[in-house]
C-alpha positions as CSV (number, residue, x, y, z in Angstrom):
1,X,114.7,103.7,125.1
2,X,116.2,105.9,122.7
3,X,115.4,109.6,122.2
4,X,113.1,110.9,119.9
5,X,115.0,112.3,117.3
6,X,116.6,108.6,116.9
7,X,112.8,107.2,116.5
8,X,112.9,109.6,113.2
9,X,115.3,108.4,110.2
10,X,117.8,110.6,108.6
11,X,116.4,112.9,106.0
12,X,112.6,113.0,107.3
13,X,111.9,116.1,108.7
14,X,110.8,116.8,112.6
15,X,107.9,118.6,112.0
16,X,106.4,117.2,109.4
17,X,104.7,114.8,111.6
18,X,103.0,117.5,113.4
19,X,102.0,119.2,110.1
20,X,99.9,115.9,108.6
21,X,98.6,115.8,111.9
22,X,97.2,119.3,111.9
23,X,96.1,118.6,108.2
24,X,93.0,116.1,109.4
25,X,90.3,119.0,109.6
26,X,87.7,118.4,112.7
27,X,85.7,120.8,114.0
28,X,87.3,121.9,117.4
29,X,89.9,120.4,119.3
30,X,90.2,117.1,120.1
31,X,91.8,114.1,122.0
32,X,95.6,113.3,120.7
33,X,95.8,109.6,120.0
34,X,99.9,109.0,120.0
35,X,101.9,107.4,117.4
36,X,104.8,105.7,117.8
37,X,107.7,104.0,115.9
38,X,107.9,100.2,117.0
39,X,112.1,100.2,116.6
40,X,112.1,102.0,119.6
41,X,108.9,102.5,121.3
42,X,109.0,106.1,121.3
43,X,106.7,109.0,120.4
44,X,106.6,110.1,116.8
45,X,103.7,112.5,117.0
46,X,100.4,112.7,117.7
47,X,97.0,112.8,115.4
48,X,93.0,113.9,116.6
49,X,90.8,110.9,117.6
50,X,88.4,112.5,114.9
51,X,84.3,112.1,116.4
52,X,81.4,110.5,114.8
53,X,80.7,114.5,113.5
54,X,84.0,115.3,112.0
55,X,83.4,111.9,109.9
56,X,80.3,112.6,108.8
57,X,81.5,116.7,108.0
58,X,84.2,114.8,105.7
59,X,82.1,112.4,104.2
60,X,79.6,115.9,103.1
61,X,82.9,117.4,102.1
62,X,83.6,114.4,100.1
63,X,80.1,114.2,98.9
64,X,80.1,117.5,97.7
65,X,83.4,117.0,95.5
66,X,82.1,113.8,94.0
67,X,79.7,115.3,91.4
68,X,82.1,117.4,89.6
69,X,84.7,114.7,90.0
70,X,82.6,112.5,88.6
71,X,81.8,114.9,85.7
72,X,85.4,115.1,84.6
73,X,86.2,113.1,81.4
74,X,87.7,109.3,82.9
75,X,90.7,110.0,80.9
76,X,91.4,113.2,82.6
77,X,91.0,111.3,85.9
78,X,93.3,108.3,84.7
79,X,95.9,111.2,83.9
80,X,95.9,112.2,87.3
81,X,96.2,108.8,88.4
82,X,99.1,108.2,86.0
83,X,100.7,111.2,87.7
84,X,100.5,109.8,91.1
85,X,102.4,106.4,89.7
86,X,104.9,108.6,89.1
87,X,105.0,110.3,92.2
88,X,104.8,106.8,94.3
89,X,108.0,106.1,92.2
90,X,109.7,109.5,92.7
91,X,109.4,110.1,96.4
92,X,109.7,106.3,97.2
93,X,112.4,107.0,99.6
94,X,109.9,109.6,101.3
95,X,107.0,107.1,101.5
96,X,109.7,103.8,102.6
97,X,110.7,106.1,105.8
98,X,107.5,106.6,106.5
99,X,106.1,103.4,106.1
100,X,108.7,102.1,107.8
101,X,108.9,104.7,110.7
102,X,105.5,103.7,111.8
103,X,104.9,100.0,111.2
104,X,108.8,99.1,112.2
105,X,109.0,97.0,108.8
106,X,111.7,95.9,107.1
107,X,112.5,98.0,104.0
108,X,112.4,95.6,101.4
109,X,109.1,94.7,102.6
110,X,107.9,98.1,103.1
111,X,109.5,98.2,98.9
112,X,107.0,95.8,98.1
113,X,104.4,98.4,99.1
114,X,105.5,100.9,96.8
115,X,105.6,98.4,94.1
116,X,102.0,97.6,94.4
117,X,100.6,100.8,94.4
118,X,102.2,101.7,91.2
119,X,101.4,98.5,89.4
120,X,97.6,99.0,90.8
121,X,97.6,102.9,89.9
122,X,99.2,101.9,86.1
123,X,96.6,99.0,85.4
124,X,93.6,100.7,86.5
125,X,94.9,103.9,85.1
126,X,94.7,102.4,81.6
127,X,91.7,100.4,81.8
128,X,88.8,103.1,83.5
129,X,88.0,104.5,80.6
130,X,87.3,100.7,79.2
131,X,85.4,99.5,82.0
132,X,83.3,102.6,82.2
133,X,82.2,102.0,78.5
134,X,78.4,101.8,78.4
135,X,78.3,98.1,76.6
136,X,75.2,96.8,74.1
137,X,73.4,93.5,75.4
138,X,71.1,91.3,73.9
139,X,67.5,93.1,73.7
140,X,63.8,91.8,74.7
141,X,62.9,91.2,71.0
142,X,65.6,91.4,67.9
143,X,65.9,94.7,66.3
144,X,63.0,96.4,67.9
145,X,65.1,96.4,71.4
146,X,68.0,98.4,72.4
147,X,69.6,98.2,75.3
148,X,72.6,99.8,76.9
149,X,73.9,99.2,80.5
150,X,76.1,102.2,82.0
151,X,78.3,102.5,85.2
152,X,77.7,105.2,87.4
153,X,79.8,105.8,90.5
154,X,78.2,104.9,94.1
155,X,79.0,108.1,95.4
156,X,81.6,108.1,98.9
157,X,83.7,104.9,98.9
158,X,84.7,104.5,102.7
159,X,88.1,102.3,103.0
160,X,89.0,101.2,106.1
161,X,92.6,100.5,106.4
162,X,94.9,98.1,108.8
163,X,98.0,99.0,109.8
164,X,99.8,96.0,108.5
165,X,100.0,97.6,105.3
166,X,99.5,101.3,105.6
167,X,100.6,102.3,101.9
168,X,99.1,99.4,99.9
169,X,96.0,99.4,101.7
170,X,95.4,102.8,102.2
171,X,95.4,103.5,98.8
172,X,95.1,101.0,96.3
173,X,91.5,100.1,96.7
174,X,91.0,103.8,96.3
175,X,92.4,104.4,93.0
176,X,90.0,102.3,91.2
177,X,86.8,103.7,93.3
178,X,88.4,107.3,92.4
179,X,88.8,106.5,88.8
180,X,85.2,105.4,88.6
181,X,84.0,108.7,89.6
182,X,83.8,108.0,93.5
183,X,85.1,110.1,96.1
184,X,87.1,108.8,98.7
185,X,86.9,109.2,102.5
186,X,90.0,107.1,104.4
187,X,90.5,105.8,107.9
188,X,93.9,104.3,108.2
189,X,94.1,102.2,111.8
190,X,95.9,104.4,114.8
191,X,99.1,102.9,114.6
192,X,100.0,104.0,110.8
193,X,98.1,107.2,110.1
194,X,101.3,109.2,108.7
195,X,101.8,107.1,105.4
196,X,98.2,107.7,104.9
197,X,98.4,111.5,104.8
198,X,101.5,111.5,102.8
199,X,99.5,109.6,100.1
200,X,96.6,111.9,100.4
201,X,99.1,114.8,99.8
202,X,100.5,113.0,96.7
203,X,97.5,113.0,95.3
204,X,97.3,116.2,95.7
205,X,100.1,117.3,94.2
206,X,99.2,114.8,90.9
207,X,95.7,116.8,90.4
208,X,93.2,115.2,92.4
209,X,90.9,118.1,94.0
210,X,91.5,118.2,97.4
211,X,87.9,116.6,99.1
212,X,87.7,113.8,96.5
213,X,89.8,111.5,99.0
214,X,90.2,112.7,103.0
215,X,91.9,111.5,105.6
216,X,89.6,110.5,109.2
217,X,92.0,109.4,112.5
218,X,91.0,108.3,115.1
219,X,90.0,104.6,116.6
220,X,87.8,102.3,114.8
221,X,84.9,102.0,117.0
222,X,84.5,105.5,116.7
223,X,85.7,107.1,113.3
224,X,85.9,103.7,111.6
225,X,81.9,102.8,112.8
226,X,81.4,106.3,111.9
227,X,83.1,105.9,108.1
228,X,81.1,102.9,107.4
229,X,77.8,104.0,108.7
230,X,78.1,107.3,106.5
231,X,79.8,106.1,103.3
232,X,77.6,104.4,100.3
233,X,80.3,101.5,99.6
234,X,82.6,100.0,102.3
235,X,85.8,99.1,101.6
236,X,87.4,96.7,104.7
237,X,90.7,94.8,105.6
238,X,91.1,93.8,108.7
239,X,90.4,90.6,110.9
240,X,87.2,88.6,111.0
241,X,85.9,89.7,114.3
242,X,85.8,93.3,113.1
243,X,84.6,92.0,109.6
244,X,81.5,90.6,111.1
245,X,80.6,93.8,112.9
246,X,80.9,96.3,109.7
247,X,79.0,94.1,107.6
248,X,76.7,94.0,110.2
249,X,76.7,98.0,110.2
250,X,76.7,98.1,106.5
251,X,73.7,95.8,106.2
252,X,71.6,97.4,108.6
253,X,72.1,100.4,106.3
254,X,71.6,98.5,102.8
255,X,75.6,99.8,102.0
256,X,77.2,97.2,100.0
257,X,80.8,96.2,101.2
258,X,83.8,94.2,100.8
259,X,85.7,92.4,103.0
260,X,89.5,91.3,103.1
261,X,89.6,89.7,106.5
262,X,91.7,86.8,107.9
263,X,93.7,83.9,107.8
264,X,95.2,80.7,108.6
265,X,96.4,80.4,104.9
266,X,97.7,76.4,104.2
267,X,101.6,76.0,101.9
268,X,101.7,72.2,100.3
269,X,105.4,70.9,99.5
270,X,105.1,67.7,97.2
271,X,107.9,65.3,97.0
272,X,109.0,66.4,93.7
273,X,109.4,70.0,94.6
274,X,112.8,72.1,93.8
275,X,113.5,72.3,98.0
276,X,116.0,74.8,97.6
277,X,113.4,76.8,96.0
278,X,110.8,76.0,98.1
279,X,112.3,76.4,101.2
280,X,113.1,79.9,99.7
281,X,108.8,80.6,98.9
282,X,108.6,79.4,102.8
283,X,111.1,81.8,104.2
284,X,108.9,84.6,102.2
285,X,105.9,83.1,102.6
286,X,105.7,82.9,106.4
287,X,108.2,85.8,108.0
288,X,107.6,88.8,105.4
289,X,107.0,91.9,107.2
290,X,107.1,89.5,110.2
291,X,104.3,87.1,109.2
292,X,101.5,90.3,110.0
293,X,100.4,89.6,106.5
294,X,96.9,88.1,105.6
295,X,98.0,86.0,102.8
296,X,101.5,84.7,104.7
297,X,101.3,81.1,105.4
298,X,100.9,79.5,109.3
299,X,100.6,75.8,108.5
300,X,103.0,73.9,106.0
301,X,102.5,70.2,104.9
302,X,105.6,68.8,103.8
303,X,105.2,65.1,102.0
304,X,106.7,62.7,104.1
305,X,109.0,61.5,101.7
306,X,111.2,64.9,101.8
307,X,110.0,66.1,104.9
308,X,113.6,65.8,107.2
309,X,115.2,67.7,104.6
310,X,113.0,70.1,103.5
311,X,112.9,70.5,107.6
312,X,116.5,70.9,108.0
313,X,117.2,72.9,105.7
314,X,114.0,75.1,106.5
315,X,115.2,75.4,110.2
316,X,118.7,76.3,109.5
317,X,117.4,79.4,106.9
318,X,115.5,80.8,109.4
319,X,117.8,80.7,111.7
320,X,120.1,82.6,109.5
321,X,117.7,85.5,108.5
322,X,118.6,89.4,109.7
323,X,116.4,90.4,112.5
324,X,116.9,94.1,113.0
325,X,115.8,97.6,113.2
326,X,117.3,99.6,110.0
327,X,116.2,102.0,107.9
328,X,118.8,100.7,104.9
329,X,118.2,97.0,102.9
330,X,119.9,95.2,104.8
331,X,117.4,92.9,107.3
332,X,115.2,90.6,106.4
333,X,112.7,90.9,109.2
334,X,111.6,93.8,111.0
335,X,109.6,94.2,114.0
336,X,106.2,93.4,115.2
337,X,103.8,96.8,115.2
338,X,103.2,97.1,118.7
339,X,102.2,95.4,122.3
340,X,99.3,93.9,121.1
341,X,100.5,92.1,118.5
342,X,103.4,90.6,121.0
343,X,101.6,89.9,123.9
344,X,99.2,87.8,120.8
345,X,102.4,85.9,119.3
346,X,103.6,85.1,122.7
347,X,100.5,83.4,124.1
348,X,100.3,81.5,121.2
349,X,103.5,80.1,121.1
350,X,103.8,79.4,125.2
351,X,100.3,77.6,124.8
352,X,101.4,75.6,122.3
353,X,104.6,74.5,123.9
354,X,102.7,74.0,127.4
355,X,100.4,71.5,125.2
356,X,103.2,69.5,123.0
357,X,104.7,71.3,121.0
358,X,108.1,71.5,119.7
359,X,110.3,74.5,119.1
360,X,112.9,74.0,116.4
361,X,114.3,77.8,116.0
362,X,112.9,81.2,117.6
363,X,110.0,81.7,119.8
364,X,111.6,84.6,121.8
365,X,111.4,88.1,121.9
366,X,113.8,90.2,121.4
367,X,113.7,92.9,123.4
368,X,117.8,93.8,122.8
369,X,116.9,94.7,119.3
370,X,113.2,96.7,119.9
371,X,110.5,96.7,121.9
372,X,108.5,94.2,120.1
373,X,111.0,92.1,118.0
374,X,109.9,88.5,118.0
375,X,112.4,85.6,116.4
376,X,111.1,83.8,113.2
377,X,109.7,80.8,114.9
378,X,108.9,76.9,113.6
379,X,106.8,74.3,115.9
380,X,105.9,71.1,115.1
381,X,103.6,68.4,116.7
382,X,101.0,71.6,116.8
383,X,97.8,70.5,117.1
384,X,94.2,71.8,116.5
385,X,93.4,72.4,120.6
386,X,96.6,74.7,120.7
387,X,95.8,78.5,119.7
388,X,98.7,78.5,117.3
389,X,97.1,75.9,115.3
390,X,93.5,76.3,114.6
391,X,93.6,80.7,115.5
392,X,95.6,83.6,113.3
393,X,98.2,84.3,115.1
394,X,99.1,87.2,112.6
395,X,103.0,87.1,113.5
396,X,106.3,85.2,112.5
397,X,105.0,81.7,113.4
398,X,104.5,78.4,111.4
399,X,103.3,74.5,111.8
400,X,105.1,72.2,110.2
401,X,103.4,68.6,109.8
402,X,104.4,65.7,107.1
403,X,101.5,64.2,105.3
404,X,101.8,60.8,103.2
405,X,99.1,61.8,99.9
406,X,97.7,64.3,97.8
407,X,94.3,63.5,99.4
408,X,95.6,63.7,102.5
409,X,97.3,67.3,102.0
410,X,94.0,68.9,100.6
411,X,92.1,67.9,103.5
412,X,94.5,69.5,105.7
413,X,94.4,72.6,103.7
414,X,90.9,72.5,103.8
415,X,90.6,71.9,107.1
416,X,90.1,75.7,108.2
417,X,87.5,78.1,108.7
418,X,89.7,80.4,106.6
419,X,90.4,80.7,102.7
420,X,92.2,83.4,101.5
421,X,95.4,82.6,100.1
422,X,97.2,79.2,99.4
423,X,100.6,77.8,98.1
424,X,101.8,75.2,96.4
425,X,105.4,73.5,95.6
426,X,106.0,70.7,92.8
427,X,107.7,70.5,89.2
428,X,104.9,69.3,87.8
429,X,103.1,72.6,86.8
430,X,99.9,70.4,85.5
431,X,99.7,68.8,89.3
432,X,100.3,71.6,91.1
433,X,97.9,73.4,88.9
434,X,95.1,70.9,89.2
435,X,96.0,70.5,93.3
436,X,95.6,74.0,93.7
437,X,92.0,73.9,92.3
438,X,90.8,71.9,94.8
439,X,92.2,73.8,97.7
440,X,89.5,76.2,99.3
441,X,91.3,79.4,99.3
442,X,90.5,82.8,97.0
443,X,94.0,82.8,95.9
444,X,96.4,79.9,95.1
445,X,99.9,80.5,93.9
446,X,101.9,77.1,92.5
447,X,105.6,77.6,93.5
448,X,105.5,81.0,94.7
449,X,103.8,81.9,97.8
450,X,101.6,84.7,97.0
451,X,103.6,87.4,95.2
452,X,102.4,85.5,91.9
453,X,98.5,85.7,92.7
454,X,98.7,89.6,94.5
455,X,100.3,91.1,91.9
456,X,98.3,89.3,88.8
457,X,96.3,92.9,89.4
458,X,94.3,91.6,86.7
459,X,92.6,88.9,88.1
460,X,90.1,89.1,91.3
461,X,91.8,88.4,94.8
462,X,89.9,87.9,97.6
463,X,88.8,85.3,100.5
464,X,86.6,82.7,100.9
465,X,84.6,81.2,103.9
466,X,85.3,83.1,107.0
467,X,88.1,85.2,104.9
468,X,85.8,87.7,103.6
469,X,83.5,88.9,101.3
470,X,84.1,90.4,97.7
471,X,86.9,91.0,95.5
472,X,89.5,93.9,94.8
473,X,92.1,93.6,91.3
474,X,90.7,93.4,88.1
475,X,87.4,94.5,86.4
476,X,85.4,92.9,89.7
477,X,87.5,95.3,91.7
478,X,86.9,97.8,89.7
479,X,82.9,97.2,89.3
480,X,82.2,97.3,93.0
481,X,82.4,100.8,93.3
482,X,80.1,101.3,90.7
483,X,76.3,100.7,89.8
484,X,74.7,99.3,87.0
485,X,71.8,100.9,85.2
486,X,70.4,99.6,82.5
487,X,68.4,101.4,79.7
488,X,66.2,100.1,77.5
489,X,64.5,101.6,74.7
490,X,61.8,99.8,73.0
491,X,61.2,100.8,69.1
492,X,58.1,100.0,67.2
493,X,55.5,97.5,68.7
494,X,55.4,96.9,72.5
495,X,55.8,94.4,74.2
496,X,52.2,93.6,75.1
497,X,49.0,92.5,73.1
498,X,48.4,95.1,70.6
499,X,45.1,96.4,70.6
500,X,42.1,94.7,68.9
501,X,44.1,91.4,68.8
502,X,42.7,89.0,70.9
503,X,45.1,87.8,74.0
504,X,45.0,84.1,73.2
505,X,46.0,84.8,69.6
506,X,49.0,86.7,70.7
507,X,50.3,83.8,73.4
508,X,49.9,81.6,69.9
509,X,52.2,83.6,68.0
510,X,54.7,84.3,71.3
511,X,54.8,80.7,71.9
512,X,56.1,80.3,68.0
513,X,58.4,82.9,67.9
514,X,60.0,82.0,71.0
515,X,60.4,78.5,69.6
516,X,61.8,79.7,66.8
517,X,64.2,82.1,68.6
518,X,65.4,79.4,70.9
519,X,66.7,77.5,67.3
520,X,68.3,80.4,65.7
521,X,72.3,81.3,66.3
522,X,72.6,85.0,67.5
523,X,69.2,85.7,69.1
524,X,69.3,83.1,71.0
């Protein structure tokens, strides 16, 4: 193992670990939970294992910051959001470090973090005020009825983040619940706590008033049960298992939630696809951030016709990618997060060898380069009783399998409880396009593999089946973290017999005038 101070990259101060940490207010003194950096293994710091009590004394805090947040005019809280894109930009060197430090990513993946919360922070920044609009609808009866429906915030927005992500996810599903008046109450997972508070201080610093989003450590049974059963709108990403259980929580108390759980996400090559290119979409598709992404791709269906080359030239790519710890551009692939995730990868991959199947490049750790580096691995012959093929494995491991027709590749994509996030390859954009519809997945990029669909921040993503519930981008991920109310105001006659006019007289003339309503353009 290496010392400490080579666990912490040049140009990141010692202490300031220590200082986030001592940040998280809680009401006495409590456990330490340890953070470490997986390049090395070592200690980076420590953070409290906040208690059911110090969550529920932030999520008052929060509470009590909300109505005056929510108060402020939404263009004065998109200015403050605008001012935190900048930031993100400014210090991304500060929040790549970080990132990096404590999820043992490769930079360039830990980059794509940064990109995504400033393209999140600038689209919602410049569509609140929009979506918060009260909007006209049609009334009960033309002209005499006016009504309005308005968006008022929920109240405390609980997110609960992984740690396979701890910049985007920590934060970009709170900017639009911030912007739409909500405060914010965060409980990034153990491993990844720093980037967290270094986001919460950048907001900070752009304007936002200091309890409108808090920071909760601590383990998930506790803080993270705690954050959901306190909160008035859960925000969750994380795996299925866990899913279950907070929409459980959440149900029992009538808290509306969404989900962004797992996956066993299906990439289709057709025969006519670009293979230089698409062995390229497979390489990111499948080993970014060391496959501990939830819409990276774990099975790809080649069509028979190309599937030796495609194959070849797959293996021989992977083979060639830079596996190591740096804090600079240069690797490809970084390091798995931690024991847990290794021991997970490893099972899988020795099961499925003890059952059949092949190893073409990889399945090894690496313990010469970290702790808990694993080599970019591709199987084939995997089948459905091995865990690698039918179970998440959540780390830098494929199937490969040849299929013969379209029909034949859907079904296999379909064949999953999962949906969440599909690709697929051809130069026929129409074919792709239509193949794609059929695929039961939330998301489906056509020749990319899921940068195209994640950052379309515009449109909803999201899972389907056992992949979760809800959506975050676009208006639908904005409208979650808001209610509807609708207001009505009735002018003139009401809409009841009037008095002194017999009841059957009045169904007569309702009957007629809803005839005649259901013939006319614009009040139907």
């Amino acid at each position: 193992m290496s010392s400490y101070s080579d666990a912490v990259p040049d140009g990141v101060p010692r202490d300031r670990f220590s200082r986030l940490a001592t940040s998280v207010r809680t009401e006495a003194d409590r456990p330490a939970i340890p953070v470490e950096a997986p390049y090395t293994g070592d200690r980076i710091g420590t953070v409290p294992a906040c208690t059911p009590a110090d969550v529920s004394a932030s999520v008052e805090r929060a509470r009590a910051a909300q109505s005056a947040w929510a108060d402020r005019d939404a263009a004065e809280r998109a200015a403050i959001v605008r001012r935190f894109h900048d930031l993100v930009l400014d210090r991304r060197d500060e929040l790549l470090d970080v990132t990096q430090l404590e999820s043992g990513k490769s930079r360039i993946d830990a980059f794509e973090e940064v990109l995504d919360v400033a393209t999140t922070a600038r689209y919602y920044a410049y569509r609140a005020a929009d979506y918060l609009e009260p909007s006209r609808r049609k009334g009960a009866v033309p002209l005499l009825t006016r009504t309005t429906v308005h968006r008022r915030p929920v109240g405390v927005v609980g997110v609960v983040s992984p740690w396979n992500y701890p910049l985007t996810l920590a934060v970009s599903d709170a900017i639009p619940a911030l912007l739409a008046g909500n405060a914010v109450v965060c409980k990034p997972a153990s491993e990844t706590p720093y980037t967290a508070l270094v986001l919460r201080d950048l907001l900070r610093e752009a304007g936002l008033p200091d309890d409108a989003f808090q920071v909760v450590t601590g383990r998930g049974s506790e803080a993270g049960g705690a954050v959901v059963d306190g909160t008035d709108f859960v925000c969750f990403t994380g795996s299925t298992e866990t899913g279950r259980e907070v929409a459980r929580r959440a149900g029992a108390n009538l808290t509306d939630c969404s989900l962004e759980l797992g996956g066993k996400n299906p990439m289709v090559f057709l025969g006519d696809a670009d293979i230089d290119r698409a062995v390229e979409g497979a390489v990111r598709g499948c080993f970014t951030n060391a496959g501990q992404l939830c819409i990276s791709f774990e099975r790809l269906y080649v069509q028979r016709e190309v599937y030796d080359e495609f194959l070849d030239r797959f293996v021989r790519r992977t083979r060639g990618l830079d596996l190591r710890p740096a804090y600079d551009y240069g690797p490809e692939v970084g390091s798995l997060v931690g024991p847990d995730q290794l021991e997970t990868v490893e099972r899988h991959v020795e099961d499925a060898v003890e059952k059949g199947a092949d190893v073409l490049t990889g399945g090894r750790a690496r313990p010469d380069l970290g702790p808990y580096f694993y080599e970019p691995t591709i199987l084939t012959s995997v089948t459905d009783e091995m865990e690698a093929g039918c179970e998440e494995t959540f780390g830098p491991v494929v199937a490969v399998r040849p299929f013969d027709t379209e029909a034949e590749a859907i079904r296999l994509a379909n064949d999953s409880d999962y949906g969440l996030n599909a690709s697929v390859w051809t130069e026929d954009g129409a074919r792709g396009r239509d193949l794609a519809r059929r695929i039961d997945c939330g998301t489906v990029n056509v020749n990319d593999a899921y940068a195209a669909a994640w950052a379309s921040v515009d449109a909803p993503m999201g899972g389907m089946k056992d992949s979760g519930l809800g959506r975050r981008h676009g208006e639908a991920g904005f409208a979650k973290y808001t209610e509807s109310q609708t207001v009505a105001h009735q002018r003139g006659a009401a809409i009841a017999p009037p008095r002194g006019v017999p009841r059957k007289w009045y169904a007569t003339v309702m009957t007629l005038a809803f005839r005649a309503m259901a013939r006319i353009p614009g009040v139907r």
